[in-house]
N, C-alpha and C positions, 0 to 999 in steps of 0.2 A: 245094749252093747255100747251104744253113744254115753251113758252114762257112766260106765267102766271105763272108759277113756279118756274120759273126763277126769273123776277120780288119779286112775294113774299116771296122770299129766302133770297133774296136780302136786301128788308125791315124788316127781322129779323135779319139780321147782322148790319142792320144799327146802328149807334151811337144813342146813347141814345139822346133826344132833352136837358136834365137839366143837362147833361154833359157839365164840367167844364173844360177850356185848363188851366192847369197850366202854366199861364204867367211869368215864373222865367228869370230877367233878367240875361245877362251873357258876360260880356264887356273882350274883349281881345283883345291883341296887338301881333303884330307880331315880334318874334324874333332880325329877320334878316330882315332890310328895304326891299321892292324890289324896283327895277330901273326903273323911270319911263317913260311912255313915253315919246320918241324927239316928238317937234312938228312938225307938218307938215310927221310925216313919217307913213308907213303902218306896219311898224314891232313894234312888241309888246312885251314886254319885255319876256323873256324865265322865266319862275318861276320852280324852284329846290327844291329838297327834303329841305332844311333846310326854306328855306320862306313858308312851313306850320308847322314849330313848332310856337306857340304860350304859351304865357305867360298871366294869369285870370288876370288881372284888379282889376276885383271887378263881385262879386254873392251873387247876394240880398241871397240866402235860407244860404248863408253862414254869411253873415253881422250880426253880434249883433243889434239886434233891441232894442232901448230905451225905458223904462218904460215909460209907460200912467199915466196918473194921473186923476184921476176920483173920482168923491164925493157919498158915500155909500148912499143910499136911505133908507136902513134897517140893523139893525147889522149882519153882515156875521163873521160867526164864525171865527177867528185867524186869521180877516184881519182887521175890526174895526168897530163902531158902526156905529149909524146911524147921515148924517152930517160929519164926518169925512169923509178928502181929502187924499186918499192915492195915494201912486203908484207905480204898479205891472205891470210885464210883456202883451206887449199887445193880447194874445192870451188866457191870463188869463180873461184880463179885457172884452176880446169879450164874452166868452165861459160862464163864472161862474157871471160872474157880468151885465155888459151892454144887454145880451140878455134875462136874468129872470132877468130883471127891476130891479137889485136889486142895482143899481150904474148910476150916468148919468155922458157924457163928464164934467171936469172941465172947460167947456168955461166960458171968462167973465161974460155972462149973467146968466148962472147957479150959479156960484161964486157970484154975487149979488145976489140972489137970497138966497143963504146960510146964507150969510150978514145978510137976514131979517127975519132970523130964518124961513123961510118954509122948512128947510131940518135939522131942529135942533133938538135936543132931551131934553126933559124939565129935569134939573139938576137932579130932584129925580129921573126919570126915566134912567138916563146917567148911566153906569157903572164905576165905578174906573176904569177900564185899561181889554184892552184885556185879557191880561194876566191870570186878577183875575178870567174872565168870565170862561178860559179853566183852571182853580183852581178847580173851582165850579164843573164843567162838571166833573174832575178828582175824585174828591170827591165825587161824586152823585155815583160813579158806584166804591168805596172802599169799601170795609169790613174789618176795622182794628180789629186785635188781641190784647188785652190788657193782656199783660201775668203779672199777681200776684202768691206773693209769695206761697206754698201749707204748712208751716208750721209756717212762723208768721205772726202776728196781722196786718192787712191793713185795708184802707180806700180807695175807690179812690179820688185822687185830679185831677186837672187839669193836673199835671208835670207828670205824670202814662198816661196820654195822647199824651201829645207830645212829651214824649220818644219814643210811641207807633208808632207813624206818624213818628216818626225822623229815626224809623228801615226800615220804608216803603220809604225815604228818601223823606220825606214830610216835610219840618221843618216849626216849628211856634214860631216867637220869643215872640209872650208874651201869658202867662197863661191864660190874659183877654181874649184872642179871640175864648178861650172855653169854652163851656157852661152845663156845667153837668147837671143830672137828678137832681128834687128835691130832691127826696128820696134818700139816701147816700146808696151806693153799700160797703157792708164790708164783711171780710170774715179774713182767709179761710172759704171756705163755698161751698162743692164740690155739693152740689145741686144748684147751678149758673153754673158747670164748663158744657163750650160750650154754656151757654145761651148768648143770642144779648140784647142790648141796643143803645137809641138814645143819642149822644151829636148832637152840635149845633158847627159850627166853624165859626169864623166872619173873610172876608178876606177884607182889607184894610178899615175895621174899616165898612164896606157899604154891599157886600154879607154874606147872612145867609144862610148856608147851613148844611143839617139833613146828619149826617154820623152814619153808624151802626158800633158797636162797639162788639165783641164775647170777650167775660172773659172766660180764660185762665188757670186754675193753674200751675206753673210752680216750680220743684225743682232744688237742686243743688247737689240731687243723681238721678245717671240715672237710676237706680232701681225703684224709686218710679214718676218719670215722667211719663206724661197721654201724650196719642195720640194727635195732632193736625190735622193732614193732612188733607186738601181739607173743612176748616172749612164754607172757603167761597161757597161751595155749597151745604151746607147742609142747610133743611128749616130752619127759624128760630126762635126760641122758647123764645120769651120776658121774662125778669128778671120782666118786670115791664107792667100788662096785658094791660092796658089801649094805649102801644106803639105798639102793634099787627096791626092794622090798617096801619100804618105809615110803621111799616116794610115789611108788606107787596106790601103798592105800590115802596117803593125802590128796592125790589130785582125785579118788576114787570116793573118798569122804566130800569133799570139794562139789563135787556133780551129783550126792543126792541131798 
C-alpha cells in the first residue's frame, strides 16, 4: 500500500504533459582560451578559475525581433483596414491578428491574391485613413459645450463650433465640415441653458458623424455666470424634440 502511494504521489508532482520547455537559445564564448590537448598524451589540460568566465555572444529573448508584415483581413482598429499590408511586431501579429483571423502571412501567394482584390475593400466602403476612423470613435463618445454669450444677441453658426472643439483641442479647418440643426438655435435664451443638441461633423470630406452638443450661457461677470460642472453626465434634455431618439443611443453607445 506504502508503495501505491508513493507512486501516486509521484504522478501528481509530475510535469504537466502540455508543459512547454522554454527553448531560449544562449551562445557564449569563453574569456580566456584554454590549452588544448597535446596529441598523443593522457594529460588533460588543467582549467582555472578565469576559463569559466564567459562572455553572451548573442540571446535570442534579448535580440530585437523584426516586424512581420502581414495583410489585414478586416479593419483592426489603429492598425488598418481591410487589404492593407502592415507591419507590426511579431507577438503582436501572432496574438491580436494572425490567431483571430483577423490578418494572414504576407507571402507571395497571399500578396497575389491581394492583387486580385480578394482581400480588398470596395472604394465606398474603404475609409479615408486610420486616423479619421479613431476621429470618428473620439467623437462618438464627446459632449461638447458650446458656451454663448448670457447678455447679447447670438445665433449659432458653424465658427461658435469649432471654437467649441478647438477648446477640447479638436480642431477643424473648415466650417464646411459642419453641419447644424435646421432650425437656428438663438438666444440668450436661459430656457436652452444645459439643453443638448445634434451637429454632424464630416472628417476627410467621407466620415459623418452625430456629435452632441450642451448650450452654455456664458458671462464676463463672475457674479452672474451659471454652473457647468459634470454637464457631460447629466441626462439629456433636447432643444429640439424630434433629436431625443438619437441622443439617447449616443450617450447609450458612450457607456458600452
Amino acid at each position: 500500500m506504502d508503495v501505491l502511494l508513493k507512486t501516486f504521489s509521484k504522478m501528481l508532482t509530475a510535469a504537466s504533459p502540455i508543459h512547454q520547455v522554454n527553448r531560449s537559445l544562449i551562445i557564449l564564448k569563453r574569456r580566456h582560451p584554454v590549452q588544448l590537448q597535446k596529441a598523443n598524451s593522457k594529460n588533460k589540460p588543467i582549467l582555472k578559475g578565469r576559463h569559466f568566465i564567459y562572455d553572451v555572444v548573442e540571446y535570442s529573448e534579448l535580440k530585437k525581433q523584426e516586424n512581420m508584415n502581414v495583410i489585414l483581413t478586416e479593419y483592426v482598429e489603429g492598425v488598418g483596414h481591410k487589404g492593407q499590408q502592415v507591419s507590426v511586431k511579431p507577438n503582436f501579429a501572432y496574438e491580436r491578428l494572425l490567431l483571430p483571423k483577423l490578418a494572414i502571412y504576407a507571402s507571395p501567394e497571399n500578396l497575389e491574391l491581394m492583387k486580385n482584390n480578394l482581400y480588398q475593400t470596395k472604394d465606398d466602403e474603404k475609409p479615408s485613413s486610420v486616423e479619421a476612423l479613431l476621429t470618428v470613435k473620439y467623437l462618438k463618445k464627446t459632449v461638447v459645450s458650446v458656451s454663448m454669450n448670457k447678455d447679447e444677441p447670438w445665433t449659432i453658426e458653424p465658427w461658435h463650433i469649432r471654437v467649441s472643439l478647438r477648446k477640447m483641442r479638436v480642431y477643424v479647418l473648415s466650417d464646411d465640415s459642419i453641419e447644424l440643426p435646421e432650425k437656428p438655435i438663438s438666444g440668450p435664451d436661459l430656457t436652452l441653458e444645459g439643453k443638448s443638441f445634434i451637429i454632424y461633423i464630416t472628417v476627410n470630406k467621407k466620415e459623418r458623424v452625430a456629435v452632441e452638443c450642451v448650450l452654455h450661457h456664458w458671462s464676463t461677470k463672475v457674479s452672474d455666470r451659471l454652473p457647468n460642472k459634470n454637464f457631460y453626465l447629466k441626462e439629456p434634455i433636447p432643444i429640439f424634440p424630434e433629436q431625443i431618439e438619437l441622443l439617447k443611443t449616443i450617450r447609450k453607445n458612450n457607456k458600452s
